[in-house]
Each structure stands twice: as C-alpha cells, then as structure tokens.
N, CA and C atoms as a LAMMPS dump frame, in Angstrom:
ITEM: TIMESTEP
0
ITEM: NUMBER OF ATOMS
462
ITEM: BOX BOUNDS ff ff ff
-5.0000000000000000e+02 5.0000000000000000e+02
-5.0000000000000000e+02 5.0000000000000000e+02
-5.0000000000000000e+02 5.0000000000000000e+02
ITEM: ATOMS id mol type element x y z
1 1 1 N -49.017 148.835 342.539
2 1 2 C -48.764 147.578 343.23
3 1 3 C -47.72 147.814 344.327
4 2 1 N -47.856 147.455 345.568
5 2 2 C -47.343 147.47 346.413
6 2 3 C -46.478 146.269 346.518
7 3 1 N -45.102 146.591 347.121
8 3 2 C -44.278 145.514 346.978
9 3 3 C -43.108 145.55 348.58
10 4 1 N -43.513 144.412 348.789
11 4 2 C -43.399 143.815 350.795
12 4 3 C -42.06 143.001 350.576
13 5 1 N -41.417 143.08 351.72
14 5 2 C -40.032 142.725 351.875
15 5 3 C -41.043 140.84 351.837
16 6 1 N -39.754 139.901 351.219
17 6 2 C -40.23 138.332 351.428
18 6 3 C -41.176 138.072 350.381
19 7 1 N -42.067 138.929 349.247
20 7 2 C -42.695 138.921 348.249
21 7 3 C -41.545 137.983 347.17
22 8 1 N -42.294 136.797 346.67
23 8 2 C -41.96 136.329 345.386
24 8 3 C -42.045 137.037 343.866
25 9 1 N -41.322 137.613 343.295
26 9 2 C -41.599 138.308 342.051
27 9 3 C -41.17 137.292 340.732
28 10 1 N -41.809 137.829 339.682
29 10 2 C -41.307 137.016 338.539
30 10 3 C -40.191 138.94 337.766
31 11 1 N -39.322 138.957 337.367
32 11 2 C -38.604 140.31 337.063
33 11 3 C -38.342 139.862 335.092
34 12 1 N -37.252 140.702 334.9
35 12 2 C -36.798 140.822 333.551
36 12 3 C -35.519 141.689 333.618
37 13 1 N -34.558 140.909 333.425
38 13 2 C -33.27 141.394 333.606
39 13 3 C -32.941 142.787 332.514
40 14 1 N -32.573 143.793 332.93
41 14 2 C -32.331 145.105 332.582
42 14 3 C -31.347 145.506 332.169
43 15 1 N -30.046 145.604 333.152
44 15 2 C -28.94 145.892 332.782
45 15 3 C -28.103 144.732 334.254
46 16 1 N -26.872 144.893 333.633
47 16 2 C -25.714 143.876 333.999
48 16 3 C -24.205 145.177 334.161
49 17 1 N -23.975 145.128 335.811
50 17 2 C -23.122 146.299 336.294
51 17 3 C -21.748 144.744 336.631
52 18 1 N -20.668 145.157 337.375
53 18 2 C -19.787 144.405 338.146
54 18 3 C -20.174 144.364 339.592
55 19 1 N -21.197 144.889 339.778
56 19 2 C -21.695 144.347 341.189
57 19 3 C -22.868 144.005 341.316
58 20 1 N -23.904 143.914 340.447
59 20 2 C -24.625 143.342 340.304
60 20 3 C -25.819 143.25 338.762
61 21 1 N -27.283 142.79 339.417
62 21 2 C -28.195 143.258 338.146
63 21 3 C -29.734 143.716 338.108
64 22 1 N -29.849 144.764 336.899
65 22 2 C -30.906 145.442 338.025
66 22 3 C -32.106 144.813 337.14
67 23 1 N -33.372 144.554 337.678
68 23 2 C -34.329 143.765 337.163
69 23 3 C -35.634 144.652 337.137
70 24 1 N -36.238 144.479 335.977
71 24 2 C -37.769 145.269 335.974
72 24 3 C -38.617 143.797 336.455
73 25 1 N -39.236 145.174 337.485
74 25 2 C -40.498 143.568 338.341
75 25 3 C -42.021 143.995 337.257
76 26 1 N -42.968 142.772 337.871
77 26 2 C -43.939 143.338 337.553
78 26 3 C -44.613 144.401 338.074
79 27 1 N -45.341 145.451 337.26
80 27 2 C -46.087 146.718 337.888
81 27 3 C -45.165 147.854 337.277
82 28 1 N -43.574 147.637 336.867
83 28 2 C -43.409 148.517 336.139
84 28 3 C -42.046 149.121 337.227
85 29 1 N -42.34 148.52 338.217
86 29 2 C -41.074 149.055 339.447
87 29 3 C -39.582 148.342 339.046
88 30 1 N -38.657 148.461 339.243
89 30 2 C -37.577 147.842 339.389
90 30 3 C -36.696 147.479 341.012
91 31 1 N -36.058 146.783 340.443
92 31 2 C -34.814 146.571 341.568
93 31 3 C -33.604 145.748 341.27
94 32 1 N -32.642 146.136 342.518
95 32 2 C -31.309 145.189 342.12
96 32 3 C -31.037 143.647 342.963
97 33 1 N -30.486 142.957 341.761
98 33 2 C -29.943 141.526 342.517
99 33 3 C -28.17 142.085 342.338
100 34 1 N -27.714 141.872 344.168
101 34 2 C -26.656 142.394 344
102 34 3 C -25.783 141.174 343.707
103 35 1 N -24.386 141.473 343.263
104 35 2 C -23.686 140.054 343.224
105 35 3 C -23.708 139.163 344.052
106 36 1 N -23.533 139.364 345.258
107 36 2 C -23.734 138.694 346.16
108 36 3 C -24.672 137.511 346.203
109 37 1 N -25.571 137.549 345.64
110 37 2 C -27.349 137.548 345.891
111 37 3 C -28.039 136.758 344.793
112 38 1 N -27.063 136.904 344.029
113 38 2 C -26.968 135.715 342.603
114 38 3 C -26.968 134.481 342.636
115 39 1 N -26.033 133.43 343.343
116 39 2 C -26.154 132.505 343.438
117 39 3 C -25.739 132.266 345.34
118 40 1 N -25.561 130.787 345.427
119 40 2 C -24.931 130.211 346.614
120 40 3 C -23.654 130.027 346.313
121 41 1 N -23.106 129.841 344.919
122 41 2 C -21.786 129.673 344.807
123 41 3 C -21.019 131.308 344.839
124 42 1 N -19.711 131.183 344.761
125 42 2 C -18.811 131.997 344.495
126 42 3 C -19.276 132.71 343.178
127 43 1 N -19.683 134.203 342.512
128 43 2 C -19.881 134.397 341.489
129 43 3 C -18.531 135.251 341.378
130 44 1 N -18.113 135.132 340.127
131 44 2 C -16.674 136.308 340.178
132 44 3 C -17.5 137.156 339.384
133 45 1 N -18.153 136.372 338.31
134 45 2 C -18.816 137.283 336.938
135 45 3 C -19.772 136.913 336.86
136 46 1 N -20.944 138.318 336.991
137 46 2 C -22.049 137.778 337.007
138 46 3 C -22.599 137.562 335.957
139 47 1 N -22.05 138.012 334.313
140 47 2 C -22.377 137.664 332.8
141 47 3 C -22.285 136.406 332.713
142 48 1 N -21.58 135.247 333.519
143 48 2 C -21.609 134.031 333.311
144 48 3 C -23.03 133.108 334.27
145 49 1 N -23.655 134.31 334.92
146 49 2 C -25.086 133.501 335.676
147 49 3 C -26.002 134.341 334.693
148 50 1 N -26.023 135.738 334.48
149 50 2 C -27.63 136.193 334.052
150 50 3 C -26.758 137.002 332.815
151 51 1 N -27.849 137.301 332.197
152 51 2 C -27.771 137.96 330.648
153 51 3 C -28.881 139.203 331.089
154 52 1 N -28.814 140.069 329.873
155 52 2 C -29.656 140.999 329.986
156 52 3 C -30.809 140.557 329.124
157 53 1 N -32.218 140.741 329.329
158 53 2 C -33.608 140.051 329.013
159 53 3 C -33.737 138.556 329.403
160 54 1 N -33.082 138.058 330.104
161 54 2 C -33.154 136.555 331.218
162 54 3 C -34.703 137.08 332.285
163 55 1 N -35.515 136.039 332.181
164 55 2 C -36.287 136.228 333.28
165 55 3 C -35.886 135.667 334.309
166 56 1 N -36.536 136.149 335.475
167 56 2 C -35.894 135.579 336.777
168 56 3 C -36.896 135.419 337.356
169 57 1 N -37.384 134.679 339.112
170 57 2 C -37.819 134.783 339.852
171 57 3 C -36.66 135.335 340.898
172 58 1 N -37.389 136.06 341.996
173 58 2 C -36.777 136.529 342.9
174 58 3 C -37.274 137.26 344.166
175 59 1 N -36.432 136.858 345.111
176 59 2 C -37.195 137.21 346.409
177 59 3 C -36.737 138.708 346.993
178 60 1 N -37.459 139.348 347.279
179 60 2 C -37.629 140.859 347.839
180 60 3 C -37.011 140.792 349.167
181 61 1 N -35.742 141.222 349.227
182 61 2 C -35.252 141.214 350.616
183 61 3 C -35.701 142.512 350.97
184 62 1 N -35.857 143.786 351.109
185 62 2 C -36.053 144.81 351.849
186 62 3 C -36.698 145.941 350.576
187 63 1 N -36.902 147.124 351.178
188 63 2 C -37.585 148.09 350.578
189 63 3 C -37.176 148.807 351.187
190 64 1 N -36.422 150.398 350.919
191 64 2 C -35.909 151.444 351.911
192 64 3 C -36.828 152.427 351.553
193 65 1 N -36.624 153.727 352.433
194 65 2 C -37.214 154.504 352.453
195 65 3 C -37.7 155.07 350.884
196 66 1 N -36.549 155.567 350.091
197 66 2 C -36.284 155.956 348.891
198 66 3 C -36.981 155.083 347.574
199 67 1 N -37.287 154.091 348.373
200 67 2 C -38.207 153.302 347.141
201 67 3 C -37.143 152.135 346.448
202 68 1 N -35.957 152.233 347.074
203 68 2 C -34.794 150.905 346.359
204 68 3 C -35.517 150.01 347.198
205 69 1 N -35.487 148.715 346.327
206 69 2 C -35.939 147.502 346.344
207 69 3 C -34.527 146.519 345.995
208 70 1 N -34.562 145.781 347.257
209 70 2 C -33.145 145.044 347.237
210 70 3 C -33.599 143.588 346.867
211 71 1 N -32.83 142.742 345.908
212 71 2 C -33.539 141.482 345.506
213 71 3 C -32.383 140.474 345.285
214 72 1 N -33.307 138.89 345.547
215 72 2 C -31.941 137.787 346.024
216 72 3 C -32.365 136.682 345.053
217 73 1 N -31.803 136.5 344.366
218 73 2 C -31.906 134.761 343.846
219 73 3 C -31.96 133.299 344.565
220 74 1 N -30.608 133.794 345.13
221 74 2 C -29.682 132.872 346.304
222 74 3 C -30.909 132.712 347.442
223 75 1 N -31.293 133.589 348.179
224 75 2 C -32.373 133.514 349.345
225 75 3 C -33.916 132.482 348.738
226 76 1 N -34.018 132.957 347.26
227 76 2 C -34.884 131.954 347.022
228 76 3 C -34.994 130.777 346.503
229 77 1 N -33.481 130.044 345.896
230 77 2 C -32.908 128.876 346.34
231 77 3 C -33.219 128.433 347.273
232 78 1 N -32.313 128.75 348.409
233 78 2 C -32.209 128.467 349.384
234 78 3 C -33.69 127.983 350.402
235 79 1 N -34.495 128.787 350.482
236 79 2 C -36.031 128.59 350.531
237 79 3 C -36.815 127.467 349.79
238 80 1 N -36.366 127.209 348.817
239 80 2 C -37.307 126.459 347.852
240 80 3 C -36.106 125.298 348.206
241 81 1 N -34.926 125.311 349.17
242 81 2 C -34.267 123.947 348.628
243 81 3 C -33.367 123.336 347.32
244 82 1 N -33.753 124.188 346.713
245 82 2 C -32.88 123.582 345.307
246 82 3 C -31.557 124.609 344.914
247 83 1 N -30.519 123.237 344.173
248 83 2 C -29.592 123.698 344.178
249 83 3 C -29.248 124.079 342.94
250 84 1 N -30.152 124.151 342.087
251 84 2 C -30.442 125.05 340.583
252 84 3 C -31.237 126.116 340.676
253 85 1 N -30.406 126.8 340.397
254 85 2 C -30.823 128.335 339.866
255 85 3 C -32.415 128.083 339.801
256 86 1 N -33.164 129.471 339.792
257 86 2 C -34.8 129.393 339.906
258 86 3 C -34.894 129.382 338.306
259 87 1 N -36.083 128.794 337.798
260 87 2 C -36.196 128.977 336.307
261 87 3 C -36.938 129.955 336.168
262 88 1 N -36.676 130.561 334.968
263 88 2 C -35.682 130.186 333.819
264 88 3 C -34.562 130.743 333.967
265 89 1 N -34.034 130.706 334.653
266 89 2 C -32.167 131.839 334.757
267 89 3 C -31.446 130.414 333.681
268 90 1 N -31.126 131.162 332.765
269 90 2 C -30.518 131.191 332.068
270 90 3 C -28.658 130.577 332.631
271 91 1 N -28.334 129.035 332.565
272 91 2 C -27.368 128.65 333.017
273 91 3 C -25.834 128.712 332.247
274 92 1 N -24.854 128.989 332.829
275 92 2 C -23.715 129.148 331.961
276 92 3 C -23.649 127.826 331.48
277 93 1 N -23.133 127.655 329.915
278 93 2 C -22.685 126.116 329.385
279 93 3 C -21.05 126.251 329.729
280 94 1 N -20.722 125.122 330.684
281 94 2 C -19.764 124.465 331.549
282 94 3 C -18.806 123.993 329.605
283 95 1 N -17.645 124.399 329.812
284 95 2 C -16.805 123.438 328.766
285 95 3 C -16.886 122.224 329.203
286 96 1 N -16.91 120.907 328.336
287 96 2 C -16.87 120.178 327.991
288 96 3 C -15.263 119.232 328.77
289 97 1 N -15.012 118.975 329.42
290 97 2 C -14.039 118.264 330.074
291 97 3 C -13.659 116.961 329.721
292 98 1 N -12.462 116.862 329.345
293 98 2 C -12.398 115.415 328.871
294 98 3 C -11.2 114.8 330.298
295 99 1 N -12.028 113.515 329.925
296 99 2 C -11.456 112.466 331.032
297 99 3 C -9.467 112.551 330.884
298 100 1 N -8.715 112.537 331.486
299 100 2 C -7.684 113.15 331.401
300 100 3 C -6.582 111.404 330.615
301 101 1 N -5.771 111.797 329.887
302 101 2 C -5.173 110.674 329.015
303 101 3 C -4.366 109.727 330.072
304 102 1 N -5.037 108.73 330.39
305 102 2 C -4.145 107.568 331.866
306 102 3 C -3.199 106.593 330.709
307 103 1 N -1.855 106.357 331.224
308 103 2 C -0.838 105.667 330.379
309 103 3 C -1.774 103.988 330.983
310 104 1 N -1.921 103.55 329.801
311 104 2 C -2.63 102.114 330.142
312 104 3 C -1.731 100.63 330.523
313 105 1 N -0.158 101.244 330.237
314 105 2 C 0.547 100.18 330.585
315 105 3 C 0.195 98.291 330.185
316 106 1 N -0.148 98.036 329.06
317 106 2 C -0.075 97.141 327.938
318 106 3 C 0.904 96.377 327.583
319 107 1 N 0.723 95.769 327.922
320 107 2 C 2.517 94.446 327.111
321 107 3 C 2.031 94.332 325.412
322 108 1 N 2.357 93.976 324.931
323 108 2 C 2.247 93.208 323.557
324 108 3 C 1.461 91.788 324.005
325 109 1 N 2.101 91.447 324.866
326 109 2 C 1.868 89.811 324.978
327 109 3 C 0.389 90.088 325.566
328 110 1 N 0.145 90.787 325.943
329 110 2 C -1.63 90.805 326.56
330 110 3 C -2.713 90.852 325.495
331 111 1 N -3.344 90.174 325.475
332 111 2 C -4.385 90.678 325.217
333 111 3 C -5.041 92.294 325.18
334 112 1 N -6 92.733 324.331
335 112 2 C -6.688 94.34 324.436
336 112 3 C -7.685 94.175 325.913
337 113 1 N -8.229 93.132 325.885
338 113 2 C -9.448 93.283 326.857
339 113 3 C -8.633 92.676 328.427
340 114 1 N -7.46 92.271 328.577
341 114 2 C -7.04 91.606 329.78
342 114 3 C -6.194 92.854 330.673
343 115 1 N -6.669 93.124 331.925
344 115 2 C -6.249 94.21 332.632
345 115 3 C -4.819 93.507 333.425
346 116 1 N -3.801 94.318 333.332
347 116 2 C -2.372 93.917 333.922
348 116 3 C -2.664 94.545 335.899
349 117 1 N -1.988 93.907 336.46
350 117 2 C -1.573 94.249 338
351 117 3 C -0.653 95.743 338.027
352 118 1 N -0.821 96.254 338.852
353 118 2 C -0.336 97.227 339.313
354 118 3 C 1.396 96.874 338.964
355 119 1 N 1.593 95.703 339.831
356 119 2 C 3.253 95.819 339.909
357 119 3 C 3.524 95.71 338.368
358 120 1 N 2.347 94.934 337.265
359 120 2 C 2.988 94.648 335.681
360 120 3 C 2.78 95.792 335.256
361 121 1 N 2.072 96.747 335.341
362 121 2 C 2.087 98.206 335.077
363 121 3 C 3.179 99.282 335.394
364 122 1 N 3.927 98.92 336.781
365 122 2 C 4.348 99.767 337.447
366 122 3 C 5.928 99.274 336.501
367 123 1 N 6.08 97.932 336.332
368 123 2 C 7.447 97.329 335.818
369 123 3 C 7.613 97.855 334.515
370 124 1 N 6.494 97.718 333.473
371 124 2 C 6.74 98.283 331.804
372 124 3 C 6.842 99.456 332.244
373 125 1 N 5.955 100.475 332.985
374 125 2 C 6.308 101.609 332.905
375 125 3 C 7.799 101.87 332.817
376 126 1 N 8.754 101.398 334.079
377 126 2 C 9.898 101.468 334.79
378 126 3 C 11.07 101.229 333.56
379 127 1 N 10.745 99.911 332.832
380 127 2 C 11.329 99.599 331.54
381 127 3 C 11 101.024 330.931
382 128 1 N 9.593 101.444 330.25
383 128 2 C 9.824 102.66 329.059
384 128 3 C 10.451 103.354 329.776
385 129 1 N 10.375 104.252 330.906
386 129 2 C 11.497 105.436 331.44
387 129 3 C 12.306 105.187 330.86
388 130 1 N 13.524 103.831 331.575
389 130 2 C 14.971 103.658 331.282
390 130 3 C 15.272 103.805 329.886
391 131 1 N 14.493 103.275 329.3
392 131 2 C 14.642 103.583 327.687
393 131 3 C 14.671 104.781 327.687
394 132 1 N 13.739 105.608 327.641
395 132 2 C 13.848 106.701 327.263
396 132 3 C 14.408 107.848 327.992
397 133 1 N 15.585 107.319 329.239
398 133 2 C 16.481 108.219 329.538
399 133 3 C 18.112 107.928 328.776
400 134 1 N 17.906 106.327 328.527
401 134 2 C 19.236 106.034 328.241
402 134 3 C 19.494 106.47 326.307
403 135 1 N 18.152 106.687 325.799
404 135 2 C 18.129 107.196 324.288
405 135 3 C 18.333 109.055 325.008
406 136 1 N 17.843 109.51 325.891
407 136 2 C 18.38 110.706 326.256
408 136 3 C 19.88 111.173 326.188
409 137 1 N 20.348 110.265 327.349
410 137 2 C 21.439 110.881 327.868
411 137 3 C 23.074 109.971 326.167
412 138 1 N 22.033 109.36 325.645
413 138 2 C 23.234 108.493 324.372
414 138 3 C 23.367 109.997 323.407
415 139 1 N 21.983 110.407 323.068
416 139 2 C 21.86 111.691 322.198
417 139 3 C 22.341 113.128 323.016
418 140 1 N 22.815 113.023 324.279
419 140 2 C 23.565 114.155 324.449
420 140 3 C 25.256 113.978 324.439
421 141 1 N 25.544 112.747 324.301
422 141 2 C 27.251 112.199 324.398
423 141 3 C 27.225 112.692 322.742
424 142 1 N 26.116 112.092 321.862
425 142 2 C 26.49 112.48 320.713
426 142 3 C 26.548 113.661 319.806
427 143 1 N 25.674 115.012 321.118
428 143 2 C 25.917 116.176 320.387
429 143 3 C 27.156 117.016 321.07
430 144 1 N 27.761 116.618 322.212
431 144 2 C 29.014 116.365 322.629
432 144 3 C 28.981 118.296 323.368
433 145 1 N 29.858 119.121 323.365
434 145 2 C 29.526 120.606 324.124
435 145 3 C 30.386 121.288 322.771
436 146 1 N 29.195 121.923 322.119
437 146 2 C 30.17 122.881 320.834
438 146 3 C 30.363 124.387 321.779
439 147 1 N 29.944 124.45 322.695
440 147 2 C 30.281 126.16 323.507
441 147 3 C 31.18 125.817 324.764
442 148 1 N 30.789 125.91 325.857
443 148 2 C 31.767 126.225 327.075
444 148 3 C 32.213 124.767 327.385
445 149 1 N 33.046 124.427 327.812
446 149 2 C 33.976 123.336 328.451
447 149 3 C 33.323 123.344 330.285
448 150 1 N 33.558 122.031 330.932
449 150 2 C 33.163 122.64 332.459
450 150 3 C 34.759 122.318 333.018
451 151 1 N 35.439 121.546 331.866
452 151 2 C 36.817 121.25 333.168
453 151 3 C 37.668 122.638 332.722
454 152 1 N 37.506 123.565 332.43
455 152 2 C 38.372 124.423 332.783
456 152 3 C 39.462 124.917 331.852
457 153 1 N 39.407 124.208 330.775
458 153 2 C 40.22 124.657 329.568
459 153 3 C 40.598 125.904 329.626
460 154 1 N 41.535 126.549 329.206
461 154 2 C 41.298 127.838 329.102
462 154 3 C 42.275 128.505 328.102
C-alpha cells in the first residue's frame, strides 16, 4: 500500500517517547505523530492526550526519501473543524473542580432564601473582621513577650 502526503489513515498507537508517538498505520507501515502535532492546544505531556494501543485517525503530512512518514492529529482537526480530538483518541479525565467557597454574608435576621445588598454584605463582613482582629490583637496583650523586650531593657 502506497501511502501519499494529505492521505487520511486510521493507525494504532505503538510507543509513547517525550517528543512524540509513533503509530502502526494500516498495511503494516508505521509513522510518527510528533508532539507538536497532537493537539491545537499546548501539549507539555503527551501521556495525558494518547496512551499506547489508543486508535487514532490521522493525517499524513509528508513522506521522505527514507520511507519516514510524518503524521498530525492537530492538521486533521483543524480540517474537519472540530475542536475534539478525532475519535477515538482517548481524552484525558480533567479533575473535577469545585466551585470555589464565596463568604455568603447572612445576618441572622434574614431569612435563608432572601439575598442581602452588597453594602449589607460588605458591612457584616466589616463587623466579622473587627471582631476578629480585636479577639487577635486582646490574645496577644494576653500572651504578653516571654523572650526579647523592644524598649531596650538591658
């Protein structure tokens, strides 16, 4: 089987280097998807886009003299338009992100379901601080300086 630069292949991922991965096509030939060539995004690691035995589709950028066969993922994205990986490439599972903890600023006197104004938010907040600098700075008068002095004792 003869194999033309711009040819669509279906491959079978082989081995997994730090610069790229080399794929058995059909017919028994191989070639490499270099890092580069992996996705449209930034890849740092390419174990987090392809695995070894991942099938791929992939587009045949060139053929050199020597018989290396250079091959792109990204180029056939890009071609087809879509901004998911070709199937079946095998997608990294993303951790799980949680919505980040917002102080809800709540009176007692409110209601659960009644949303406060900015400035009634911004005021309890302003109240808990002071509290909890003036319980600060009471609990450092009361552990008082058991080591160095600053006025100068000597």
């Amino acid at each position: 089987m003869q194999i033309r630069e711009g040819e669509v292949l279906n491959g079978k991922i082989t081995g997994i280097t730090a610069f790229g991965a080399f794929v058995e096509l059909e017919g028994g030939k191989s070639g490499m998807i270099h890092i580069s060539e992996v996705s449209s995004e930034y890849v740092k690691d390419i174990s987090e886009h392809l695995a070894v035995g991942d099938e791929v589709r992939v587009k045949v950028l060139s053929v050199n003299e020597q018989g290396k066969i250079s091959l792109s993922i990204k180029q056939l994205e890009l071609e087809e338009g879509k901004e998911e990986k070709s199937a079946p490439v095998k997608k990294p599972q993303k951790k799980q992100e949680r919505a980040p903890i917002v102080w809800q600023g709540r009176k007692p006197s409110n209601p659960p379901g009644e949303k406060q104004t900015f400035e009634e938010m911004m005021a309890s907040f302003k109240k808990a601080s002071e509290e909890k600098i003036s319980d600060l700075k009471r609990n450092e008068n009361k552990r008082g300086s058991a080591g160095y002095s600053r006025r100068g004792k000597g």
